[in-house]
N, C-alpha and C positions, 0 to 999 in steps of 0.2 A: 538480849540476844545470848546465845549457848558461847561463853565463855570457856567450858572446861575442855569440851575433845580436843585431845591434839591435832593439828590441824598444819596443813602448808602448802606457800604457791607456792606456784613452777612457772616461771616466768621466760623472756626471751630478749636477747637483743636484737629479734627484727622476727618476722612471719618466716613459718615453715624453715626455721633452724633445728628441730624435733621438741619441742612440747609435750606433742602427742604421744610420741614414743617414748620420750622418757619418761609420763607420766604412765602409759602403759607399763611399762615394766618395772615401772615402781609400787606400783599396786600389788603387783605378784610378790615382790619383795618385803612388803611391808605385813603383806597375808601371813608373816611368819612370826612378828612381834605384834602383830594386830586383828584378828580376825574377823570382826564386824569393820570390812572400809567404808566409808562414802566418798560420792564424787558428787563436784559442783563444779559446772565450767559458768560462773556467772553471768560474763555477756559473752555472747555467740554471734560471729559472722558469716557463719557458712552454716545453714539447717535446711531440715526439709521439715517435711510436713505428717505429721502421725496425728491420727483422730482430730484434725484440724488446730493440731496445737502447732507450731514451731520450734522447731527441737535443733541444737546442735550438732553437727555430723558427729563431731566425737564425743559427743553425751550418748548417741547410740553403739559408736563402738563400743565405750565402756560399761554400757548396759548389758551388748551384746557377748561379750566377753567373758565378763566378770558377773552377772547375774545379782547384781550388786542389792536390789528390795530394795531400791529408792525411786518416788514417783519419779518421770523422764522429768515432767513440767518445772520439779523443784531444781531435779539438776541443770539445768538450761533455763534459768528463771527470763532472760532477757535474746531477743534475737532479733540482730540488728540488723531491719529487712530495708530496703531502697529509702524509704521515704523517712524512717526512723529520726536521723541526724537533725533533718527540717521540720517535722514536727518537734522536736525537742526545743529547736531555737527559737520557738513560736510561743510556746507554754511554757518551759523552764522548771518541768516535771522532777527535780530531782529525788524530794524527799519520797518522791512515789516509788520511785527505780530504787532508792536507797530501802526502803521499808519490803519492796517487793526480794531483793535479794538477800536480806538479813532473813526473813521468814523463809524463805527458799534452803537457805544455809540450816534455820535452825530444826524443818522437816527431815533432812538429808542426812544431819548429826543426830538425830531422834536413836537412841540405840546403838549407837557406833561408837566403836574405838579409834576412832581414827577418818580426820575427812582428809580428802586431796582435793587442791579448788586450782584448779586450770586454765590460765591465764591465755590472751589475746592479741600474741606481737607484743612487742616492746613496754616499755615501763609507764609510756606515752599515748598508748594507744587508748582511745576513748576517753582524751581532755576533754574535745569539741563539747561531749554532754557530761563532761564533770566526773564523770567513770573511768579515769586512766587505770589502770591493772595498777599502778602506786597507789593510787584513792581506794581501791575498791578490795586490795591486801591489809589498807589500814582499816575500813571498816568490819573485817573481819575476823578482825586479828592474829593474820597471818605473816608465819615469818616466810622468807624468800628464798626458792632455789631461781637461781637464774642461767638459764641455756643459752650455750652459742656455739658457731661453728668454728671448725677446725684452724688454726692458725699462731700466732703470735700477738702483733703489733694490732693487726686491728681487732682481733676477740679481745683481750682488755682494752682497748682502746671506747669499744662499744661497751662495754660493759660496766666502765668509769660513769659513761652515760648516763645508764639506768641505775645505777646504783644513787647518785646525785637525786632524782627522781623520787626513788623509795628515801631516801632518808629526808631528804624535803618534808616526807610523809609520816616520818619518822618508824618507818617500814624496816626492822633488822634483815639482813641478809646473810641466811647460813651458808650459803657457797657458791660455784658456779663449778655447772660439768660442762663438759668441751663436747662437742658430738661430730660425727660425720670427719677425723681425723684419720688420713690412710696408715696401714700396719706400719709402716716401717718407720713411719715418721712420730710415735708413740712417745720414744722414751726423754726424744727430744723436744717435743710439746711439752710433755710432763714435766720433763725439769724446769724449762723456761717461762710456763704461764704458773706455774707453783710459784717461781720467785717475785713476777712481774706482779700476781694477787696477792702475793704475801705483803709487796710496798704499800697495797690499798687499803690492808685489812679482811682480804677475802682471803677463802681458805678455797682450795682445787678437792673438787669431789668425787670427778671424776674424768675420764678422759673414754671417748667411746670411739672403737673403730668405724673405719668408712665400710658398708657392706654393700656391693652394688645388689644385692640383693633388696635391699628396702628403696632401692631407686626404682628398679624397674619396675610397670603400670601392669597390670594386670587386663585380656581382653575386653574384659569389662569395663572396667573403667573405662578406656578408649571409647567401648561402644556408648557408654553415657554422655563423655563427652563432646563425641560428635555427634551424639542425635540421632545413629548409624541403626540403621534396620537389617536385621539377622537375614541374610538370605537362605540359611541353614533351618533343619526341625531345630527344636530347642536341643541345647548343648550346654555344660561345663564351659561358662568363658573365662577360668580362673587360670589358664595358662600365663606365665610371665612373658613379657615381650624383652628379649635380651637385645633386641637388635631391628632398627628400622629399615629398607629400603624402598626408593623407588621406583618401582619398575617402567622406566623407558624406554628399557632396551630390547632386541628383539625375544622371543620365544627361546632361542637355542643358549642364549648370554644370559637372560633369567635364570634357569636351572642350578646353573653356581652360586645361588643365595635362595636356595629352597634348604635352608638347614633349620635345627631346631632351633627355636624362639626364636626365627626371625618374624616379622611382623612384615609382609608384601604392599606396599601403596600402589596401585596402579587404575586407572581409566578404565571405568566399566566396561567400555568397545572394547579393551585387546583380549578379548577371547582366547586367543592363541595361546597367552601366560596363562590364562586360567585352567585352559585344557593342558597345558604342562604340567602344570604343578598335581592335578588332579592325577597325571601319569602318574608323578615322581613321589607319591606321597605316600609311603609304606602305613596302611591304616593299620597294622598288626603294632607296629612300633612306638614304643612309648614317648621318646625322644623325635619331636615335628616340629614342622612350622605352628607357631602361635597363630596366625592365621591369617587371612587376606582381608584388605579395603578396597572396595571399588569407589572411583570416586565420578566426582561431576553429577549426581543423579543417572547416570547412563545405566539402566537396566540391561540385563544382557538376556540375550534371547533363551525363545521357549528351552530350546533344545543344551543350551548351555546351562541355565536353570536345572533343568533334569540332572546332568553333570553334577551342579552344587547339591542339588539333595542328599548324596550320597559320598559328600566330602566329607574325611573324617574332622576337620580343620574349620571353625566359622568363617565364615565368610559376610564380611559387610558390607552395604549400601552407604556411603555417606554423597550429601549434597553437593557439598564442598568442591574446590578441583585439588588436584593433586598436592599442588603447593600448600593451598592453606589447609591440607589437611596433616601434610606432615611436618608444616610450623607449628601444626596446634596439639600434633602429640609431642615433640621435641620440647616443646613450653610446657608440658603438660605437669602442675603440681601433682605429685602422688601422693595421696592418701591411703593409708592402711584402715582398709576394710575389716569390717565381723568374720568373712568366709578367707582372709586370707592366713590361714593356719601355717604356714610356714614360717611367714613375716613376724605373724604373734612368737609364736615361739624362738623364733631368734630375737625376738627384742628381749624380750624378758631374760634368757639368756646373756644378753649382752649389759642389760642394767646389774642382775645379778653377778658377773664377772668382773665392773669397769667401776661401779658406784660403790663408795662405800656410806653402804645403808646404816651401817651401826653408829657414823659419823652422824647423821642428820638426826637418825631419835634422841641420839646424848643432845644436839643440838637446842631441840623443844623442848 
């Protein structure tokens, strides 16, 4: 296997602590001491499906992205789809997963200066089939950044964790950045997780602010995740959703939450909200509502129909009733998509400001 590129995971102490994102904007960063990158997210639990292959959703962000010339299949060599786990504890296939993602690794380092391999949750995840992100950083011979969120007591507390973990594995680890910590609360993370890491042997690499900007979902998404059909021609659903309500209440009590980026839940029947909002909704102005859900399956009539076509604002169909539609965007993990150009560029911005990158290359 390719021994020489430099090379480094970015690991986590639990799911959707930013991985993604700090491996996003580290790629940009790294573009300045490295110019040929590759990515490998070795095993993937979230993919979709390109040319029938199975790919990991942030194998295509970072394709999408960064235009990186590495096949999709090599960077996602492993996708761990429902039935995955059970066949595995049936056959006990490892040398096949371990040979599949060392080739995988060594197409993707073919030409590069530099790979980034993108870990999976925790330091733990994928024991069940022998693949824990520690087994699968030492097969590669990767050293470790490790992600977590914002706090004290329990970010190194998790962290002691996985570190325990990778060195079992005999897995070095060059840091931990802190992510998702709010501004004001900075200098006093900074100092106190610097010392607390410093008792363990970790070194603090960086500390990232909280942006509600990378929290909030994009219409799109919403509408993938409900399953929700566009009552609208096609449209731009890249509006952010700053704010949810549900509309209960009558026609004249609605109106006070037609602001921009709110996001409208309400019962396909109430008409009345719908023809409000279609009053109240200056289609010249740039600043709206992100847009409306109808919920329950309730179709709304022909003539209200008519109405929607010519909303500037999507409007959706979901099945769902109102409750569990708006437990299920409040729940709603967000991922950073290819089209959301804002989000990219604030991350990358914010690795570049909060990471210090010249710490991890002296580190390799």
């Amino acid at each position: 296997m390719n021994t020489t590129t430099p090379r480094v995971f970015i690991a986590a102490t639990r799911q959707n602590d930013g991985k993604t994102t700090t491996s996003l904007g580290l790629i940009a960063a790294l573009q300045a001491h490295f110019p040929g990158i590759g990515y490998i997210k070795p095993v993937g639990q979230r993919f979709v499906e390109i040319e029938e292959q199975k790919i990991d959703e942030d194998t295509v962000l970072m394709d999408a992205v960064y235009r990186l010339n590495c096949p999709l299949v090599d960077m996602s060599p492993i996708a761990v789809e429902p039935a995955f786990t059970r066949k595995y504890l049936q056959t006990a296939n490892n040398a096949e997963l371990v040979t599949r993602i060392q080739e995988a690794f060594n197409r993707v380092a073919w030409e590069k200066d530099f790979v980034l391999c993108e870990g999976s949750g925790h330091a733990g995840v994928g024991s069940v089939f022998d693949l824990s992100n520690a087994q699968v950083a030492r097969l590669l011979g990767c050293k470790v950044i490790i992600v977590t969120q914002g706090g004290i007591g329990r970010p190194i507390d998790e962290v002691c964790l996985n570190q325990a973990l990778f060195e079992k594995e005999g897995v070095e680890i060059i840091g931990v950045i802190v992510n998702k910590v709010t501004e004001d609360k900075i200098p006093e993370i900074t100092k106190y997780v610097r010392s607390g890491l410093k008792r363990k042997g970790l070194e603090l690499l960086g500390v990232l602010p909280h942006e509600k900007l990378l929290s909030n979902p994009t219409v799109e998404l919403i509408r993938d995740e409900l399953r929700a059909e566009l009552l609208n021609p096609p449209m731009p659903l890249n509006a952010l959703v700053n704010d949810v309500v549900v509309g209960a209440m009558g026609a004249q009590n609605a109106v006070q939450f037609f602001k921009p980026g709110v996001l409208l839940i309400t019962p396909g029947d109430r008409e009345d909200i719908v023809l409000a909002a279609c009053t109240c909704i200056d289609s010249q102005a740039q600043d709206r509502m992100a847009g409306i859900v109808l919920t329950g399956g309730l179709r709304p009539s022909s003539s209200v129909l008519k109405v929607i076509q010519n909303m500037p604002i999507p409007v959706l169909l979901a099945q769902a009733d109102s409750y569990k539609v708006a437990s299920k965007v409040h729940n709603l993990t967000v991922k950073t998509r290819p089209n959301d150009a804002a989000k990219i560029s604030l991350i990358r911005d914010l690795v570049a400001r909060h990471v210090n990158v010249k710490k991890i290359i002296q580190s390799l």
